[in-house]
ZALUM-945753 format. One record per residue: residue number from 1; residue in three letters; z, y, x of N, C-alpha, C in turn. Coordinates in nm, 4 decimals. Each point is the difference from the previous one (the first is absolute). Layout:
<atoms>
NUM  Ala  Z  Y  X  Z  Y  X  Z  Y  X
...
</atoms>
This chain:
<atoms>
1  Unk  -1.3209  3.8627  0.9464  0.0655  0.0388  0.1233  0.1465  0.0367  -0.0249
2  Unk  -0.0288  0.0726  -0.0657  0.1921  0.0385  -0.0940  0.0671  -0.0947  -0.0121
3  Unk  -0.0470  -0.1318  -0.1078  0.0772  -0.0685  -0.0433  0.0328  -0.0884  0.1065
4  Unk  -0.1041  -0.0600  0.1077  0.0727  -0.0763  0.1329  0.0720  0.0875  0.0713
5  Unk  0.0674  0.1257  0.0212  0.0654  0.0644  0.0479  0.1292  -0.0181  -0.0669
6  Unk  -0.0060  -0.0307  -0.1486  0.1446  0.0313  -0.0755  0.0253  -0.1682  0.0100
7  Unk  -0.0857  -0.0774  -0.0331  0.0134  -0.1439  0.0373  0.0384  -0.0365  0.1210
8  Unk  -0.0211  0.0053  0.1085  0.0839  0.0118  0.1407  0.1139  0.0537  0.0062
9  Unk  0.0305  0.0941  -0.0671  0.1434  0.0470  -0.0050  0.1238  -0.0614  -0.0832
10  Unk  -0.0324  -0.0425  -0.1425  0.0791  -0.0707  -0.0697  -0.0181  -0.1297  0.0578
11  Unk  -0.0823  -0.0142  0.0100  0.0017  -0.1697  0.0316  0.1361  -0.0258  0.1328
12  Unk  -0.0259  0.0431  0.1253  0.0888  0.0528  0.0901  0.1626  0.0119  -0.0272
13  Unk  0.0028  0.0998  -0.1132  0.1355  0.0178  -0.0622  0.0405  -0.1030  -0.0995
14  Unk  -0.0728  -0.0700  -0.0759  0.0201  -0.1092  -0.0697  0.0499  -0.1274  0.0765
15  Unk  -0.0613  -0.0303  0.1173  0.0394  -0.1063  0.0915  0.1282  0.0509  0.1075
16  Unk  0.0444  0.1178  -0.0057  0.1313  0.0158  0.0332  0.1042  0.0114  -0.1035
17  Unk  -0.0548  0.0604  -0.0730  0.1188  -0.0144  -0.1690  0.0063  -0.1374  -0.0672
18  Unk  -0.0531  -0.1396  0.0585  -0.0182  -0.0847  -0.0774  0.1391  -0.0992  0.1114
19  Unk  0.0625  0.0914  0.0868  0.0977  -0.0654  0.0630  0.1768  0.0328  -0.0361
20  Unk  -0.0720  0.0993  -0.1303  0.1617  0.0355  -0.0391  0.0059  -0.0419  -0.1433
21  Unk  -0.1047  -0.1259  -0.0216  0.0931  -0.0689  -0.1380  0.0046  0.0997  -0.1260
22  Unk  -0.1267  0.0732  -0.0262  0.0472  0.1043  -0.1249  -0.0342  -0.1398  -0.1025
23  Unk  0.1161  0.0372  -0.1247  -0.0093  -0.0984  -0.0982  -0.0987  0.0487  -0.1051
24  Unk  -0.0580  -0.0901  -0.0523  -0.1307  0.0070  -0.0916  0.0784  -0.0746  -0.1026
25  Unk  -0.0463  0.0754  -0.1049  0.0272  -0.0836  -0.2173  -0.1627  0.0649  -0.0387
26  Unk  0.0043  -0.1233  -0.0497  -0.0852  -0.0928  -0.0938  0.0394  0.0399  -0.1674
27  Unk  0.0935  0.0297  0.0033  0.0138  0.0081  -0.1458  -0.0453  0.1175  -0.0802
28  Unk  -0.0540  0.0777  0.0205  -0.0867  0.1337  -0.0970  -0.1220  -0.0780  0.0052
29  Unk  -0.0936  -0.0647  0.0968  -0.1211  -0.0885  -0.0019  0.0263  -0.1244  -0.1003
30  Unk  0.1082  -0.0710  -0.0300  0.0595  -0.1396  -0.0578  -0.0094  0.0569  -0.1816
31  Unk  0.0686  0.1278  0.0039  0.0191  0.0695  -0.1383  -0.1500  0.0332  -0.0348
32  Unk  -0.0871  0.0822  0.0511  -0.1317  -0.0028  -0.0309  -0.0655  -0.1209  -0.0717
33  Unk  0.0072  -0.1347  0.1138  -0.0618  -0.0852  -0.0386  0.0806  -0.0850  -0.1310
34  Unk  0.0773  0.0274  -0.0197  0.0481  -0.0323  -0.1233  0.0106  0.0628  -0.1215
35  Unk  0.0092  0.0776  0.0334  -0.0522  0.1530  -0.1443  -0.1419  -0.0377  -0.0184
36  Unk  -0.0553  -0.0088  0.0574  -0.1608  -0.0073  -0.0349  -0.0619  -0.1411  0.0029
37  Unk  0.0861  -0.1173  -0.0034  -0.0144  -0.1457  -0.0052  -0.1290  0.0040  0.1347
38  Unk  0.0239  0.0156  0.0840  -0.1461  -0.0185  0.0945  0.0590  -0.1266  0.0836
39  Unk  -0.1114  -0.1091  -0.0084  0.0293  -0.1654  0.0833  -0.0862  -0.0021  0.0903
40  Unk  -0.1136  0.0707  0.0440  -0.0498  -0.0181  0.1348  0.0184  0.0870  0.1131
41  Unk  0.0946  -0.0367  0.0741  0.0485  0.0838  0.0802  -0.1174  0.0436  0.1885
42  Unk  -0.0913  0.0760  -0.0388  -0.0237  0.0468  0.1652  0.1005  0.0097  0.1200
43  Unk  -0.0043  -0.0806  0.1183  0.1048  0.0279  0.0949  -0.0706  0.0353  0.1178
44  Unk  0.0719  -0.0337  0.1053  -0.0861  0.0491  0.1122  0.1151  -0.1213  0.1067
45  Unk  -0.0272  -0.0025  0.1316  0.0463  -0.0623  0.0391  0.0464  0.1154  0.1698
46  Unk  0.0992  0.0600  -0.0181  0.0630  0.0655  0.0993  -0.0322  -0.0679  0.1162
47  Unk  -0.0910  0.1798  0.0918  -0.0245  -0.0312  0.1552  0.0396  0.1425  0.0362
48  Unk  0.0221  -0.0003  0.1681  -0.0010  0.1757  0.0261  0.1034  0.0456  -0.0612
49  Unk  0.1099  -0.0813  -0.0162  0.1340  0.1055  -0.0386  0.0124  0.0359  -0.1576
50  Unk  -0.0987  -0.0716  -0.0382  -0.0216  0.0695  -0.1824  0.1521  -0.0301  -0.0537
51  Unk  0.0279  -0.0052  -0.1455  0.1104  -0.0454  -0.0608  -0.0383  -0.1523  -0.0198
52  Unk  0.0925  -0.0551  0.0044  -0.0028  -0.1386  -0.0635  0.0133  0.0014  -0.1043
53  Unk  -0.1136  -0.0834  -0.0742  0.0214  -0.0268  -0.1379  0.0014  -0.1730  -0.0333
54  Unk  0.0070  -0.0570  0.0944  0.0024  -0.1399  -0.0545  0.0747  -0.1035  -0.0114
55  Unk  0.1414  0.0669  -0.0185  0.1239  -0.0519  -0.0444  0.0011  0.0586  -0.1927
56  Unk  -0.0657  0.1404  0.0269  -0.0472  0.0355  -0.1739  -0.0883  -0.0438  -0.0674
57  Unk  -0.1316  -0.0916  0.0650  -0.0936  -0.0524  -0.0385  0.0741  -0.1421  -0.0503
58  Unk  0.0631  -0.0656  0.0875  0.0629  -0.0950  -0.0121  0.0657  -0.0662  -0.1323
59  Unk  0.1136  0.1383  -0.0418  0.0838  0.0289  -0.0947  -0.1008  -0.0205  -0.0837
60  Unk  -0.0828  0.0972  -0.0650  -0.0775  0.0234  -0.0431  -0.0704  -0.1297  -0.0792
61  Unk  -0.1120  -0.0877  0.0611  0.0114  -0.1315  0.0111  0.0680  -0.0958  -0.0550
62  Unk  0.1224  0.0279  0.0459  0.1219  -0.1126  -0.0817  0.0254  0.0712  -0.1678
63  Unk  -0.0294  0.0865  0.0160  0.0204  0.0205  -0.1756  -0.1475  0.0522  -0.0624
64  Unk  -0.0666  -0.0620  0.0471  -0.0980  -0.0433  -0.0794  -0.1241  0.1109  0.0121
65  Unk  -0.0298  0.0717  0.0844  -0.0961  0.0550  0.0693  -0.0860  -0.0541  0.0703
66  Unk  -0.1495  0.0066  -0.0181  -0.1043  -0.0447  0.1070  -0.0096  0.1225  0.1042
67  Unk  -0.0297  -0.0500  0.1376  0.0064  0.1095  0.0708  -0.1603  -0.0427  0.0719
68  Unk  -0.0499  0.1102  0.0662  -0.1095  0.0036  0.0463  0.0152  0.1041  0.1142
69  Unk  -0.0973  -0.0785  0.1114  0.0375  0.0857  0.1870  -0.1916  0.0377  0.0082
70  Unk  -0.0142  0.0976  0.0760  -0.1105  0.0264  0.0034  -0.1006  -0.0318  0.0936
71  Unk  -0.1310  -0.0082  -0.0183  -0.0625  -0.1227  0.1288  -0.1496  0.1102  -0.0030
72  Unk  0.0142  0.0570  0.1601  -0.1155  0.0874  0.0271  -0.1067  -0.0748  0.0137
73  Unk  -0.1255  0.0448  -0.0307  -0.1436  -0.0163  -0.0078  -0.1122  0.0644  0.0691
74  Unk  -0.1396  -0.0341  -0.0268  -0.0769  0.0874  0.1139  0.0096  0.1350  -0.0781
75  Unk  -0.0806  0.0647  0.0887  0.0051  0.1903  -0.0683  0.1870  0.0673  -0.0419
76  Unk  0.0764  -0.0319  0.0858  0.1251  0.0207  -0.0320  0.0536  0.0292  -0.1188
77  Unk  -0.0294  -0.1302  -0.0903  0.0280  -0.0050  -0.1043  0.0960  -0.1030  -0.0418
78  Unk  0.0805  -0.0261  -0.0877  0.1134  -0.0826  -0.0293  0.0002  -0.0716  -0.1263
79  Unk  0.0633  -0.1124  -0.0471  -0.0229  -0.0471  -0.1053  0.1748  -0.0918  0.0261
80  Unk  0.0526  0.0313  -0.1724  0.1879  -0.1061  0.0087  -0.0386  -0.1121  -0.0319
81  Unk  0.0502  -0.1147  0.0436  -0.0013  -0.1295  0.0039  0.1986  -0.0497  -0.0275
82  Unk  0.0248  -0.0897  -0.1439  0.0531  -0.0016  -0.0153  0.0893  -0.0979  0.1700
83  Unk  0.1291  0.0153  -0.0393  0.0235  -0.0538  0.1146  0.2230  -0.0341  0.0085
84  Unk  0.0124  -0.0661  0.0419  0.1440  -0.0988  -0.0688  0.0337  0.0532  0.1223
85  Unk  0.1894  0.0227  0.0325  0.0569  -0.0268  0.1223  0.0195  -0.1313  0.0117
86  Unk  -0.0211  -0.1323  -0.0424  0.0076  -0.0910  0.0874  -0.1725  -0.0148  0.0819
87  Unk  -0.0576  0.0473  -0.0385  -0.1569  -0.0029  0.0754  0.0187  0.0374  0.1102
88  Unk  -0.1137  -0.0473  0.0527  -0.0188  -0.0143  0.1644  -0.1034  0.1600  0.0031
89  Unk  -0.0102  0.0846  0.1432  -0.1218  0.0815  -0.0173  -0.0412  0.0119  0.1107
90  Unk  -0.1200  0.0417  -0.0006  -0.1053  -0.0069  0.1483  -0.0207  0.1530  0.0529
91  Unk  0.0283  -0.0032  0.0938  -0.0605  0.1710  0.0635  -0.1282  0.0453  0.0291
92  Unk  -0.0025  0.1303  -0.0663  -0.1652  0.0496  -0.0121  0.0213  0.0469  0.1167
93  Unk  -0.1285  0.0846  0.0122  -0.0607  0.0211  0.1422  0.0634  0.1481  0.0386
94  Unk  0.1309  0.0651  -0.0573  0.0625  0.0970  0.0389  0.1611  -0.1018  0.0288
95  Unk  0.0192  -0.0938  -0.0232  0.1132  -0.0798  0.0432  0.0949  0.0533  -0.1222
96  Unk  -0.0258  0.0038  -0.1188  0.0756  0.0408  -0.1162  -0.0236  -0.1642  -0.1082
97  Unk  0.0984  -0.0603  -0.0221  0.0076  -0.1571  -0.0787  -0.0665  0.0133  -0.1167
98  Unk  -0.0833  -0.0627  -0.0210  -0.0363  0.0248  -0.1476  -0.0619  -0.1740  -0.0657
99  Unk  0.0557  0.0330  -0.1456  -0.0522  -0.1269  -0.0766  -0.0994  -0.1069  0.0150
100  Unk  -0.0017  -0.0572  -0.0309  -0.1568  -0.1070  -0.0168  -0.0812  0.0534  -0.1055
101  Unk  -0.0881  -0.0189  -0.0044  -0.0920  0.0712  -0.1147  -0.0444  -0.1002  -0.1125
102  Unk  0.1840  0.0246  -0.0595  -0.0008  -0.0923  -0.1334  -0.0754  -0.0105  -0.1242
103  Unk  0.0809  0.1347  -0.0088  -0.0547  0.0484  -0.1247  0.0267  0.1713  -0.0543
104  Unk  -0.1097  0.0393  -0.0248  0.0011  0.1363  0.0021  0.0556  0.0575  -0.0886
105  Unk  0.0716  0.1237  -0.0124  0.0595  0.0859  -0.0846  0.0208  0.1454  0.0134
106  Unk  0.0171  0.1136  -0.1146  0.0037  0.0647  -0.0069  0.1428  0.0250  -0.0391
107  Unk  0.0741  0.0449  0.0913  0.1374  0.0304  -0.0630  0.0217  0.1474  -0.0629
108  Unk  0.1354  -0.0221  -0.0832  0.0590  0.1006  -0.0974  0.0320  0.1080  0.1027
109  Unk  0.1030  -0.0001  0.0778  0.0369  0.0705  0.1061  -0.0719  -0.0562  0.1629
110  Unk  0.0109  0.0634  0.0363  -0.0006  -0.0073  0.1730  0.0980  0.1332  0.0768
111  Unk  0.0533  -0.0804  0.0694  0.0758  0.0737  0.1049  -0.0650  0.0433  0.1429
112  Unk  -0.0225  0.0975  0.0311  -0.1170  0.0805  0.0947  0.1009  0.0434  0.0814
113  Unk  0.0089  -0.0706  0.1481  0.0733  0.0895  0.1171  -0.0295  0.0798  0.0436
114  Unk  0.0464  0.0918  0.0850  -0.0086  0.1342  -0.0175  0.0153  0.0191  0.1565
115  Unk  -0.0775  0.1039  0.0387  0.0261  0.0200  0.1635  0.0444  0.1730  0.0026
116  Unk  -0.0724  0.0834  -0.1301  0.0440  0.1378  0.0024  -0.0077  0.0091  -0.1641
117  Unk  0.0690  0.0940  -0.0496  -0.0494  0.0070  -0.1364  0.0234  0.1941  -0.0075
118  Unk  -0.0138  0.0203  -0.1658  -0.0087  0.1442  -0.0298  0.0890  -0.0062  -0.1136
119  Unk  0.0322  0.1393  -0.0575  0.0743  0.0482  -0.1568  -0.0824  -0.0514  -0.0676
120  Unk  -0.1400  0.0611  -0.0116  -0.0831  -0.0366  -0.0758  -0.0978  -0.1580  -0.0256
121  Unk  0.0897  -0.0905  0.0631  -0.0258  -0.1763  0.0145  -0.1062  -0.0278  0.0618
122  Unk  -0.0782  0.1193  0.1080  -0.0900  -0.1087  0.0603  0.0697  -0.0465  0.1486
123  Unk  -0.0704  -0.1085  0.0429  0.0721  -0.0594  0.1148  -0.1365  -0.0092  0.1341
124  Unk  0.0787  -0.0688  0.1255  -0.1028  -0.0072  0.0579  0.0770  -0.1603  0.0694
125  Unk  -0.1340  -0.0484  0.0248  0.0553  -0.1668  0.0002  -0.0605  -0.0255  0.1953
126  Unk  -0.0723  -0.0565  0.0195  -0.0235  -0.0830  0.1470  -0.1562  0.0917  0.0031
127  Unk  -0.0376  0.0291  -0.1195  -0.1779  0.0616  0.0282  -0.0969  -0.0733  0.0102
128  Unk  0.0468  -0.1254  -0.0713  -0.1415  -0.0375  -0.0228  -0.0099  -0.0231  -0.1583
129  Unk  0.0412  0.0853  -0.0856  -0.0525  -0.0106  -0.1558  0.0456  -0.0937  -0.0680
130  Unk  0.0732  -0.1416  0.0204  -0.0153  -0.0985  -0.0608  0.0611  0.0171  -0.1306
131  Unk  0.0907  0.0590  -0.0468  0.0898  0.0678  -0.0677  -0.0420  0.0829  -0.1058
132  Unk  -0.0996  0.0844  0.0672  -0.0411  0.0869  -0.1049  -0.1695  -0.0926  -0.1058
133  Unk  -0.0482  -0.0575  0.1458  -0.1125  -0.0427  -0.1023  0.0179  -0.0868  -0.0877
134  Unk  0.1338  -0.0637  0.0555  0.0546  -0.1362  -0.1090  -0.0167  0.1126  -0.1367
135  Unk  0.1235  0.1295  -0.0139  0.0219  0.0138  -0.1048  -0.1492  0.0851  -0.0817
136  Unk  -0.0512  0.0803  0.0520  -0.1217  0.0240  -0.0236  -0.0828  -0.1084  -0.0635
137  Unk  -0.0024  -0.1451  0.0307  -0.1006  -0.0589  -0.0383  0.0711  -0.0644  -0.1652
138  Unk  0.0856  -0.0351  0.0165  0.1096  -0.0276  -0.0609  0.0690  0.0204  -0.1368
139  Unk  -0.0046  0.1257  0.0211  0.0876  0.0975  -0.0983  -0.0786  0.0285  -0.1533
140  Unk  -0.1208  -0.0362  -0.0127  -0.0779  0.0065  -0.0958  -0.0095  -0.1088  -0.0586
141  Unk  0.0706  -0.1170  0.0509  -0.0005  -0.1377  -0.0372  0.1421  -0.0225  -0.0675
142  Unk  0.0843  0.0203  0.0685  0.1691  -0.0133  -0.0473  0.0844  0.1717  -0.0001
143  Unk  0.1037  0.0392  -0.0390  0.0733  0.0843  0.0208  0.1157  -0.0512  0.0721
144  Unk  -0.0246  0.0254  0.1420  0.0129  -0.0732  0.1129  0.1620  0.1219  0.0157
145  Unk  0.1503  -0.0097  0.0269  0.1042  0.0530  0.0202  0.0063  0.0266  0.1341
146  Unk  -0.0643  0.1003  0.0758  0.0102  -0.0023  0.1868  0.1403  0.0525  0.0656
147  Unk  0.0996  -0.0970  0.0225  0.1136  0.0512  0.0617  -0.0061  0.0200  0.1369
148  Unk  0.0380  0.1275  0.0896  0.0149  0.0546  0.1116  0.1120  -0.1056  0.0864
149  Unk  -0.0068  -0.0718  0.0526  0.1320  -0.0005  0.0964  0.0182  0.0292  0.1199
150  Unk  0.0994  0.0621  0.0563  -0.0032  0.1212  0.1252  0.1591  0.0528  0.0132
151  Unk  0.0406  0.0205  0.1264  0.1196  0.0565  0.0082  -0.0304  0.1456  -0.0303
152  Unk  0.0942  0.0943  -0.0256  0.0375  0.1283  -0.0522  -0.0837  0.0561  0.1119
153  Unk  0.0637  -0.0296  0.1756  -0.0227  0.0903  0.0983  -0.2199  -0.0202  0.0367
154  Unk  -0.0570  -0.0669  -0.1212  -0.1354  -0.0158  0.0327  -0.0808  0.0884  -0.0817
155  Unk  0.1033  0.1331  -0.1072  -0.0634  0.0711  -0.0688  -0.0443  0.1339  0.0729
156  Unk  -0.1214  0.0617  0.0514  -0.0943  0.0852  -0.0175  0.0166  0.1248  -0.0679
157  Unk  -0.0352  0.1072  0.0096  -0.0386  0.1308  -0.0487  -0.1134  -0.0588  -0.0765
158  Unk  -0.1018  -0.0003  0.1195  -0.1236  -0.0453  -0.1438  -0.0758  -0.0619  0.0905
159  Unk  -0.0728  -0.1263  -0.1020  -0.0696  -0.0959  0.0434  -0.1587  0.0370  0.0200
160  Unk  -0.0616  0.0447  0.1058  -0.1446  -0.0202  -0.0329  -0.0484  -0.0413  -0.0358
161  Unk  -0.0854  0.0055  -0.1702  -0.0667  -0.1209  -0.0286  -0.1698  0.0650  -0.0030
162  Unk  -0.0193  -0.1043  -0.0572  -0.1392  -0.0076  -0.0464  -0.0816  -0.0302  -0.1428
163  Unk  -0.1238  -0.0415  -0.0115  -0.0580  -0.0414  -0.1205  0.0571  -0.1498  0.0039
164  Unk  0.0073  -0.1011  0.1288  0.0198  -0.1446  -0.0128  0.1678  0.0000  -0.0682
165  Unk  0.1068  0.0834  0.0601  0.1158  -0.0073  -0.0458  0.0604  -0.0029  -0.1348
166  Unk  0.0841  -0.1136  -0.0196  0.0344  -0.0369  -0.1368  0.1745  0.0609  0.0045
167  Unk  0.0556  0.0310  -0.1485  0.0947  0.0555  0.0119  0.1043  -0.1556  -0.0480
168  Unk  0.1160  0.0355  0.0249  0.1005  -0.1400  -0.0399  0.0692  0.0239  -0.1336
169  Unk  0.0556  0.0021  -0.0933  0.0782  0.0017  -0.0882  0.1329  0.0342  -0.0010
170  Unk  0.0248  -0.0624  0.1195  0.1721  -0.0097  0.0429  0.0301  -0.0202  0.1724
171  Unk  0.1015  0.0841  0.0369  0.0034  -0.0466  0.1069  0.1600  -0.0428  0.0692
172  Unk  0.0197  -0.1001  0.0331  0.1691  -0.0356  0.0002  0.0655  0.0354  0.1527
173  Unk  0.0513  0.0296  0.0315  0.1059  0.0352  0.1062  0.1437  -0.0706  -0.0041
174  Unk  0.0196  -0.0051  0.1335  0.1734  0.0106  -0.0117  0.0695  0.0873  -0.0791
175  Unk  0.0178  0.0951  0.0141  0.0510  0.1125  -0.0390  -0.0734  0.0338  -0.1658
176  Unk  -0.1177  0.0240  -0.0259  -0.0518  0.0313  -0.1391  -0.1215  -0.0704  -0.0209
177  Unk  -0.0373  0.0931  -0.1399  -0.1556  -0.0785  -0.0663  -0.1228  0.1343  -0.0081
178  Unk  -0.0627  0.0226  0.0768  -0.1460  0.0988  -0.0627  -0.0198  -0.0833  -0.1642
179  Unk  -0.0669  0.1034  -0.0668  -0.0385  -0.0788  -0.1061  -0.0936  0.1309  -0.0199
</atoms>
């Protein structure tokens, strides 16, 4: 009940702040993935005002990164499917583009949009889990890098969580980095 209360509110303010052009860098996320040689890149494919990342996915790509977009399942569950910007993609049944179901992967990083977040890196996303059970199921398989992306004005006092809630690693802003 909380969290669709704080989710109605940022969301709201996100789709009016997304008309004054705040500039987003890529480059503390670019330095990560190169300090730590990581080539499968998790993306997401911006809806609802999120940040764009697929001019960075792009980049990314051209120097020699596989990138992977995420493709929901029954039991609101998710699985990355590698996936090219010259590819074509089909809309799931929330009207969000997603891959063909090429070929499956587990990426190094994933980039996790953000609708509210906290100091302490947990976030709160749309509410239906997909996010957390990915990394939950996940995380025992790879040492999976979960980057936050979110404007500054979407940070929280504190996030209600729970037992399902997974924490992020990092979280990037305009303005700074949670870590």
């Amino acid at each position: 009940m909380i969290k669709s209360i704080i989710r109605k509110k940022i969301l709201n303010l996100r789709e009016k702040k997304n008309k004054q052009n705040i500039k987003f860098s890529f480059s503390e996320i670019l330095k990560k993935i190169k300090k730590n040689n990581l080539k499968i890149i998790g993306g997401y494919y911006p809806v609802n005002f999120e940040i764009n990342v697929l001019n960075f996915l792009k980049d990314l790509e051209l120097n020699g990164n596989h990138i992977s977009l995420p493709v929901i399942k029954k039991n609101n569950e998710m699985d990355y499917y590698l996936w090219s910007y010259q590819d074509s993609l089909k809309l799931n049944k929330f009207g969000i583009p997603e891959p063909d179901k090429n070929k499956k992967v587990i990426p190094d990083i994933i980039l996790v949009p953000l609708v509210a977040f906290d100091k302490k890196l947990f976030r709160i996303g749309y509410g239906g889990g997909y996010f957390d059970r990915y990394i939950g199921k996940n995380s025992n398989k790879k040492n999976i890098l979960k980057v936050g992306v979110g404007y500054s004005f979407q940070k929280i006092n504190k996030v209600p969580i729970n037992k399902f809630d997974k924490k992020l690693d990092i979280i990037i802003t305009e303005k700074y980095i949670l870590t």
